[in-house]
C-alpha positions as CSV (number, residue, x, y, z in Angstrom):
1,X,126.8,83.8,121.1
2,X,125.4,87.6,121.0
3,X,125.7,90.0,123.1
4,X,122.0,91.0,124.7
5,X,120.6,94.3,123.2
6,X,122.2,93.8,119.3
7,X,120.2,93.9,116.1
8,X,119.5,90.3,115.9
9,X,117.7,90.7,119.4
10,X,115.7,93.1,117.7
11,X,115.2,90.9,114.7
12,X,114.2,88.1,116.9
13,X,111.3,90.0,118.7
14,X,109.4,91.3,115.6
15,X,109.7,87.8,114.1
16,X,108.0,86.3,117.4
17,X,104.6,88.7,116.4
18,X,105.1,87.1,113.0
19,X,101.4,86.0,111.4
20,X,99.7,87.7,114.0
21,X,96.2,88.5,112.8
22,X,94.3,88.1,115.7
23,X,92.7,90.2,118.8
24,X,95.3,88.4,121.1
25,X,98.2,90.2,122.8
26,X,101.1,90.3,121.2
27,X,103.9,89.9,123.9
28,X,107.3,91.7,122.6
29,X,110.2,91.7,125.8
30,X,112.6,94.5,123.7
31,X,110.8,98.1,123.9
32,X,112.2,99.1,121.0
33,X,110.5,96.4,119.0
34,X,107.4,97.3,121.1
35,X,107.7,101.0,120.2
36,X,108.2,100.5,116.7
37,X,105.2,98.3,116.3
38,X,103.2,100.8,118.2
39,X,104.4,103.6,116.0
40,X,103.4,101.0,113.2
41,X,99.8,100.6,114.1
42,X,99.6,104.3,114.9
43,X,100.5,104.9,111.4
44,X,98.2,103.1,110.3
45,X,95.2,105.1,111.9
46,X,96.2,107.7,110.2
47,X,95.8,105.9,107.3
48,X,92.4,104.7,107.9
49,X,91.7,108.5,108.4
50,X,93.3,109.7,104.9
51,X,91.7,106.6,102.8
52,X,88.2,107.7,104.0
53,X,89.0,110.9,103.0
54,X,90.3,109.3,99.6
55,X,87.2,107.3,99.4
56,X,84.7,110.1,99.6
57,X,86.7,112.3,97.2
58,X,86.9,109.1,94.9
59,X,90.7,109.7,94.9
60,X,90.8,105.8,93.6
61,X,94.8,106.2,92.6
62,X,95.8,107.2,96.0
63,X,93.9,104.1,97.9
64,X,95.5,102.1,95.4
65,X,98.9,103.4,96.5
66,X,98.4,102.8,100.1
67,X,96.9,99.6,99.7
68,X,99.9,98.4,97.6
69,X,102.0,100.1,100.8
70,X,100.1,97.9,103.0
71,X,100.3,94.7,101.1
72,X,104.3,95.3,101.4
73,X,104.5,96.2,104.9
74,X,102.2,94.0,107.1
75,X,103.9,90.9,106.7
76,X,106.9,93.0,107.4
77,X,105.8,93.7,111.0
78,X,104.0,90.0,111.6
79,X,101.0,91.5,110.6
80,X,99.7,89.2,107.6
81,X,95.6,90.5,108.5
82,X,97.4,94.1,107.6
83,X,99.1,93.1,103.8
84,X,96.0,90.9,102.6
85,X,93.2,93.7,103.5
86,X,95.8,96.4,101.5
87,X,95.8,93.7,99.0
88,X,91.9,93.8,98.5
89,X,92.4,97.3,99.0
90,X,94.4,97.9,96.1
91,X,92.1,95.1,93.8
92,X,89.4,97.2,94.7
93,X,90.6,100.6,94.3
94,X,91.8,99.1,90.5
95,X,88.3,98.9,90.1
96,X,86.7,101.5,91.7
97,X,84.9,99.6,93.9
98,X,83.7,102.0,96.0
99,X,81.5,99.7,98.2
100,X,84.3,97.2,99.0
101,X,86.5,100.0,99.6
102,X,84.5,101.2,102.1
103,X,83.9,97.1,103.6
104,X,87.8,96.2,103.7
105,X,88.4,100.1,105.6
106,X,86.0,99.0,108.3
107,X,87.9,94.9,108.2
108,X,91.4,97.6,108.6
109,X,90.1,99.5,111.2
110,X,89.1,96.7,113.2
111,X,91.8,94.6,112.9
112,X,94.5,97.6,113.8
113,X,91.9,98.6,117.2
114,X,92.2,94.8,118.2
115,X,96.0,94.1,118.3
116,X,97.4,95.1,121.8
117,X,100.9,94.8,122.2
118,X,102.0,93.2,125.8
């Protein structure tokens, strides 16, 4: 048996949001898990912010960057929505697509204004 309040607690909490890619609350009991998924999904607006700033400068290597950042990190946080967009992110920047760029930012932007954390 644990004690309440130990890592493993902490563990437990982020793996109950685990494949969360829908608009419905997701319900985390420790605030510290709460407060670093917040943090998570704030960081991730700023994102959204840079990358359309990428986008129109047609700075193609740096979306591909954070889309590959992404891709590693969503699942991480029991967002799998969050590490397949930055993996069609990164496809696309490859290409220079700058059309599905622009599609899979407004899918991002979407998805990260639609999770509420309860």
């Amino acid at each position: 048996m644990r004690a309440a309040g130990t890592k493993d607690d902490k563990r437990d909490a982020l793996d109950s949001v685990m494949s969360h890619d829908s608009a419905t609350p997701i319900e985390i009991a420790d605030p510290f898990a709460r407060r670093l998924l917040s943090k998570y999904l704030g960081r991730r607006k700023d994102d959204i912010t840079r990358l359309r700033a990428a986008l129109a400068s047609a700075d193609f290597s740096s979306i591909e960057r954070t889309g590959h950042n992404l891709f590693g990190s969503g699942a991480a946080y029991g967002l799998d929505e969050i590490s397949a967009l930055g993996a069609r992110l990164e496809t696309a920047a490859r290409a220079a697509q700058a059309d599905s760029i622009a599609s899979v930012l407004d899918d991002l932007e979407r998805f990260v204004n639609s999770v509420t954390i309860a």
